[in-house]
C-alpha positions as CSV (number, residue, x, y, z in Angstrom):
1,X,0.0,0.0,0.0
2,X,1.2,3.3,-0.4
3,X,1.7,5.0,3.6
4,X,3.3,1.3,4.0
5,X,0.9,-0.3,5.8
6,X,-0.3,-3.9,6.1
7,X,-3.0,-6.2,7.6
8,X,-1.9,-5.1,10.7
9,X,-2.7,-1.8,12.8
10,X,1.3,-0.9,12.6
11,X,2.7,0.9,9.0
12,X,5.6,-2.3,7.4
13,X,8.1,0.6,6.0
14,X,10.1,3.4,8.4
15,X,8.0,5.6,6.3
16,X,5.1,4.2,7.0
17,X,5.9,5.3,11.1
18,X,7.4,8.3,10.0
19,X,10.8,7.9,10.0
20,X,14.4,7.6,8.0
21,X,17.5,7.2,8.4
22,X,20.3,10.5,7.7
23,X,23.6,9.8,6.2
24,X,25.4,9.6,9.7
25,X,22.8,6.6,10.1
26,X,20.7,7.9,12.8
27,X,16.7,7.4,13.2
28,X,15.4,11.1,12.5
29,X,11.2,12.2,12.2
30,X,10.0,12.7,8.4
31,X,8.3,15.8,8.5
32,X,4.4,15.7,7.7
33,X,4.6,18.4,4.8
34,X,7.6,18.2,3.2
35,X,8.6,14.7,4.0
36,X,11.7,15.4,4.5
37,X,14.3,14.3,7.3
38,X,13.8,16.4,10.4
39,X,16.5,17.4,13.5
40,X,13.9,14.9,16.0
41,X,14.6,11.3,16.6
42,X,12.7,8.6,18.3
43,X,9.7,9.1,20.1
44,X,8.4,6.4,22.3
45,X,5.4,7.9,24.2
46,X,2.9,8.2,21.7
47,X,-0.1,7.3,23.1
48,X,-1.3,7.9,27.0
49,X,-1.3,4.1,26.9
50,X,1.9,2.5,27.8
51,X,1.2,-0.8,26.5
52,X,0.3,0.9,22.8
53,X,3.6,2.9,23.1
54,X,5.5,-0.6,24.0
55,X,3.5,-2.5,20.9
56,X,4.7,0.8,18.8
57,X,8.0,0.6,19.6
58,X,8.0,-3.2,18.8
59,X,6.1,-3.1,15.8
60,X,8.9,-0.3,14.1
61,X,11.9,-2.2,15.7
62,X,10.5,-5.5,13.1
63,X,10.5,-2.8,10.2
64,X,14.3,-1.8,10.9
65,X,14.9,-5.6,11.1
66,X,14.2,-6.0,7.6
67,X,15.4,-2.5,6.8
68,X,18.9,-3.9,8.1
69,X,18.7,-6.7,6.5
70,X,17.9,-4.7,3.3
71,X,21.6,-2.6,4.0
72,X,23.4,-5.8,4.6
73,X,22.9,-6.6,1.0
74,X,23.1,-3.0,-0.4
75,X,25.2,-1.4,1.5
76,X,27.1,-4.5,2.9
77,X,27.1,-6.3,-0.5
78,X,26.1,-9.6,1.6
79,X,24.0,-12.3,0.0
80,X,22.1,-14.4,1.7
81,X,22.1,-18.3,2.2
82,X,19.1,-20.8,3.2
83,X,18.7,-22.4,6.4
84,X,18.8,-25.3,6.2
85,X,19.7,-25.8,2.9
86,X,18.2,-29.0,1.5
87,X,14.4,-29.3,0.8
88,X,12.8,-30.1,4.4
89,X,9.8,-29.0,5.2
90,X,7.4,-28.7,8.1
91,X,4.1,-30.8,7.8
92,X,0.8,-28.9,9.1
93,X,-2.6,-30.0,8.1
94,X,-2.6,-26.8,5.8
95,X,0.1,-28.5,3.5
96,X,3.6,-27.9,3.6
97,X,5.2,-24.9,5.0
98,X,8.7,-24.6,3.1
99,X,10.2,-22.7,6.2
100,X,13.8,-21.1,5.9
101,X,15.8,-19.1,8.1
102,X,19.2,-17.5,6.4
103,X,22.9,-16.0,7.2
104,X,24.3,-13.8,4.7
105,X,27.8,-13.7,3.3
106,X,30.1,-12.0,1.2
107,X,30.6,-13.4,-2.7
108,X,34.3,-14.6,-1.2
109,X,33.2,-16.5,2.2
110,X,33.1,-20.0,0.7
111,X,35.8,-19.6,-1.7
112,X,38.3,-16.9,0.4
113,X,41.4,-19.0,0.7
114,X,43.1,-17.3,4.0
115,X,40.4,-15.5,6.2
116,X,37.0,-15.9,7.4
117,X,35.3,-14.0,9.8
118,X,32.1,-15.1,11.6
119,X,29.7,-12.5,13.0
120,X,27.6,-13.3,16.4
121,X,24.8,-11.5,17.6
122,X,23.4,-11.6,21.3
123,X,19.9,-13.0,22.1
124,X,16.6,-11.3,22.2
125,X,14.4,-9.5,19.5
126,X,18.2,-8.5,17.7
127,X,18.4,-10.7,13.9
128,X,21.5,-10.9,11.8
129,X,23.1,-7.5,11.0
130,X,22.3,-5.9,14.5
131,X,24.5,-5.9,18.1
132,X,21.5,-3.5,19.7
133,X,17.9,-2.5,18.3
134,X,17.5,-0.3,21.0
135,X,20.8,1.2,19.8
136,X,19.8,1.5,16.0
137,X,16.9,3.7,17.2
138,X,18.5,5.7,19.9
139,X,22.2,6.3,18.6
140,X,22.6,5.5,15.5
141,X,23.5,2.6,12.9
142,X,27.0,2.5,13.1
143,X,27.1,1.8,17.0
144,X,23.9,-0.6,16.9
145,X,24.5,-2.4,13.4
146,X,27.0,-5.0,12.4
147,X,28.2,-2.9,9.2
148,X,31.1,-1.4,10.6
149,X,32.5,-4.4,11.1
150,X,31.2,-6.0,7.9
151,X,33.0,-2.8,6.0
152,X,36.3,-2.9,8.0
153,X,36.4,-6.9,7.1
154,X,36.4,-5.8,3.8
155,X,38.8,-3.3,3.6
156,X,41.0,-6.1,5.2
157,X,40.3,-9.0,2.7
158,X,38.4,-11.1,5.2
159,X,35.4,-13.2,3.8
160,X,32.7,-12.3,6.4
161,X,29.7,-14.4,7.6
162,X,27.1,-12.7,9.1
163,X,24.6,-15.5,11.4
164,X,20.8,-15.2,12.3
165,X,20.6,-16.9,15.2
166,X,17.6,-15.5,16.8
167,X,15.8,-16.2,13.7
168,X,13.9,-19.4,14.8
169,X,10.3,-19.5,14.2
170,X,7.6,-18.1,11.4
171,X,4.0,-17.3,11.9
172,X,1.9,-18.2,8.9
173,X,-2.0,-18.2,9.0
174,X,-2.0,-17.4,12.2
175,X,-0.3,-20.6,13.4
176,X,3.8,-20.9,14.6
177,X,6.1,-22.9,13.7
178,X,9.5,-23.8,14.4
179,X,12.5,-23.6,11.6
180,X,13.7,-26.7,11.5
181,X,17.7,-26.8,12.1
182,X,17.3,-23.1,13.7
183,X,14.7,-23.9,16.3
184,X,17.6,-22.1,18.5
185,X,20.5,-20.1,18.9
186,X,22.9,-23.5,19.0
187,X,21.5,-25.5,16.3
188,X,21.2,-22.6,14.2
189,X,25.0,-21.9,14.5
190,X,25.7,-25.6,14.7
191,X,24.1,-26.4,11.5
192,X,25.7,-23.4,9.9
193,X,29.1,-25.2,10.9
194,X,28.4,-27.9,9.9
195,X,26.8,-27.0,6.1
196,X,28.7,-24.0,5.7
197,X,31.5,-22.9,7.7
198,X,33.2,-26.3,6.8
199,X,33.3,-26.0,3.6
200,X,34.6,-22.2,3.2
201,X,38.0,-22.4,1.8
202,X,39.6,-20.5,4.4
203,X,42.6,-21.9,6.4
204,X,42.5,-19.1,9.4
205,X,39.2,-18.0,11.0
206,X,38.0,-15.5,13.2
207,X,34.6,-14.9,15.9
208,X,33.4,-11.5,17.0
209,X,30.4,-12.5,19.6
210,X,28.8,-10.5,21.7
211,X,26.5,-11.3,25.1
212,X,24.9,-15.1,24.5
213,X,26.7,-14.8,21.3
214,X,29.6,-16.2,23.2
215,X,27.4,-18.9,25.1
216,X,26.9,-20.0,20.9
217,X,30.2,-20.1,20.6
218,X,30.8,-22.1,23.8
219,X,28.5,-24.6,22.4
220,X,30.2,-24.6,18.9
221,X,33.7,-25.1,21.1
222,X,32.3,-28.4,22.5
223,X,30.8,-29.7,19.3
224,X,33.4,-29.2,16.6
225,X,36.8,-28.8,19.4
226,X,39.4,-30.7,16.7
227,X,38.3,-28.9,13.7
228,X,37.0,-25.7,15.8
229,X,41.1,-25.5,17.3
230,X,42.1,-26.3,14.3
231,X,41.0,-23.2,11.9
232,X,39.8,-20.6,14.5
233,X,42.6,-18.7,15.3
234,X,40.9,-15.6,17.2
235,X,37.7,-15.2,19.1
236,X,36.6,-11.6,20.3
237,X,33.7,-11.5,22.8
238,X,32.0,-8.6,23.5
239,X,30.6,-8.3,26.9
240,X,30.1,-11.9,26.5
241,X,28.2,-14.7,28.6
242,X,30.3,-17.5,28.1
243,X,30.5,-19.6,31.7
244,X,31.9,-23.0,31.3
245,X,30.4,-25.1,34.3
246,X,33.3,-27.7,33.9
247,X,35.8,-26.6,32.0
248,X,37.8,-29.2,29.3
249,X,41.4,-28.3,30.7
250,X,42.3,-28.4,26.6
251,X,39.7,-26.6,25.6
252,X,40.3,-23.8,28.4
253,X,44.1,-23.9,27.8
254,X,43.5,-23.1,23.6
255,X,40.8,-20.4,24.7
256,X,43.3,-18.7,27.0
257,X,45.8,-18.1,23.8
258,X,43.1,-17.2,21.1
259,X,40.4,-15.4,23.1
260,X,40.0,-12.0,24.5
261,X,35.9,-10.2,26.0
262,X,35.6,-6.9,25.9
263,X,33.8,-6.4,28.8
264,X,31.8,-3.1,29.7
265,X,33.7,-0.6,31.9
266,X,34.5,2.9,32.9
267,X,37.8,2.3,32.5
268,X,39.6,3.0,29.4
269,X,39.8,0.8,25.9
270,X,41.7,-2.3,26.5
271,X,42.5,-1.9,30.5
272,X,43.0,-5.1,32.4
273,X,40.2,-6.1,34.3
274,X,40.3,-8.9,36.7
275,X,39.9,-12.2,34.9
276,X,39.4,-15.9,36.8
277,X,41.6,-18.5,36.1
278,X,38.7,-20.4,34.6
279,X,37.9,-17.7,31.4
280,X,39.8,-15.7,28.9
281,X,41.8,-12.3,29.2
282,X,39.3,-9.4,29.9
283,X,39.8,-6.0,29.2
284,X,37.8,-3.0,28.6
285,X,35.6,-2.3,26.1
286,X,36.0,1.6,26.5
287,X,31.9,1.4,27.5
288,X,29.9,0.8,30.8
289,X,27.1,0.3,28.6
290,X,26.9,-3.4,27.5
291,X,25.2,-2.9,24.5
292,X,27.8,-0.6,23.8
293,X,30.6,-2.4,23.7
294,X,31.1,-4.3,20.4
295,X,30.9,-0.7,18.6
296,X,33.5,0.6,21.3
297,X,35.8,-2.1,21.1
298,X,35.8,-2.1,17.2
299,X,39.4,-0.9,17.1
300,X,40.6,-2.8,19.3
301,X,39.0,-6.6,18.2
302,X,40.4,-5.7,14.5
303,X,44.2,-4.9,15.8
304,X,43.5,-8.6,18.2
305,X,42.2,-10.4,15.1
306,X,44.7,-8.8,12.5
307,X,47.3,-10.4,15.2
308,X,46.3,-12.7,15.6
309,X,45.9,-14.0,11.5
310,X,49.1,-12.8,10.6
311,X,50.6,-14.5,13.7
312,X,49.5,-18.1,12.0
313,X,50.5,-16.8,8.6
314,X,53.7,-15.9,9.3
315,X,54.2,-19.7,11.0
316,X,52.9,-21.2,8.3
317,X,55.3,-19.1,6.0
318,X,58.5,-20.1,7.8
């Protein structure tokens, strides 16, 4: 429709709500008149009912979902991939439901022969190309979105893979079902490893994950540990959650030398913080604010990963 509404009482387009993004990527107000892009960003009371505003602000955090998802294949120059790949389907007594989740990579991730690097979101409402919704609509796109890293991958030759792990369900007809092979954050990721990640082309790879990202990753640790050791040469976590209730003294020991969390602090980028014997090196992420944190650390997990690569290159150059 044209004001970019749907079925439902909300508008499906950020004009529809009456908003845009500026060229420094933050949410501003469309004016009424002209249209245009105003000086006034997000407004969450709009109604005297609190409830209404709350369903609001959901309803235009789904739109910048798939307005992200939009940049990470225009902007980004990502493509995206089915999950799962092969032709299951989930039986309802309506018919078949041909229900796929996706990641998206760059033209090089399967075929890059050096450098991968795998992109982890946290839990919650947040989908592939996003480290904070509340972020993208408060600050802006480069702190809340995945692109900076996406572009600064790039600019360094890495092929990049961007997952979707929250993506784990559809609603068709009024009835929900489960994506098979992504009913969760861990066999999302784990099936992605398993039909994707092992067959990129890349000797060295690398992990940014932030919050649960880093619980993903745990889980991917445990699954895969030969291969995982084997090709990941770097993992940053962001503020992550990553406990290990008993840790594999082996799998703790290659941690310690190839991971670092950012954690959030008032302290400045990369200070020491105290760190248990049981986890990996913390530092600062230059951010109290945990949702903060992988846009603060930015520099820092791209000097630790470049390191890091070039470390394993040189070795395997000697």
């Amino acid at each position: 429709m044209a004001d970019g509404r749907s079925g439902s009482e909300y508008p499906d387009t950020l004009q529809g709500f009456g908003y845009g993004f500026n060229k420094d990527g933050k949410l501003r107000k469309l004016h009424p008149d002209t249209n245009e892009l105003g000086e006034e960003g997000f407004e969450f009371n709009v109604a005297n009912d609190q409830e209404k505003n709350q369903r609001h602000y959901e309803a235009l955090g789904e739109v910048i979902t798939k307005y992200v998802y939009e940049l990470l294949e225009t902007e980004g120059q990502l493509l995206r991939l089915e999950v799962p790949v092969s032709d299951d389907k989930v039986k309802s007594s309506d018919g078949d439901k041909n229900i796929k989740s996706f990641i998206f990579v760059s033209k090089d991730a399967l075929s890059n022969p050096d450098r991968l690097l795998i992109l982890i979101h946290g839990s919650g409402v947040v989908r592939a190309g996003q480290w904070a919704r509340s972020l993208i609509i408060n600050d802006s796109l480069k702190t809340g979105s995945q692109l900076p890293y996406i572009h600064r991958a790039r600019e360094l030759g890495y092929g990049i893979m961007v997952l979707n792990t929250n993506d784990n369900s559809r609603t068709i007809e009024g009835r929900h079902y489960k994506i098979k092979n992504s009913e969760d954050p861990h066999k999302h990721a784990q099936y992605v490893w398993e039909h994707y990640i092992k067959k990129a082309k890349a000797r060295h790879l690398a992990i940014v994950a932030h919050s649960y990202g880093g619980s993903v990753v745990m889980e991917l640790i445990k699954q895969f540990f030969d291969e995982f050791r084997k090709r990941v040469v770097a993992v940053a976590f962001t503020d992550s959650t990553h406990f290990m209730s008993r840790p594999n003294s082996k799998m703790m020991y290659y941690l310690q030398k190839v991971a670092r969390n950012w954690v959030s602090s008032s302290a400045p980028l990369d200070t020491d913080e105290e760190t248990s014997s049981k986890d990996v090196p913390r530092v600062s992420a230059g951010s109290s604010k945990h949702e903060m944190t992988s846009a603060a650390a930015l520099e820092s997990v791209f000097d630790f990963v470049e390191q890091h690569f070039n470390r394993v290159s040189s070795s395997h150059e000697l």
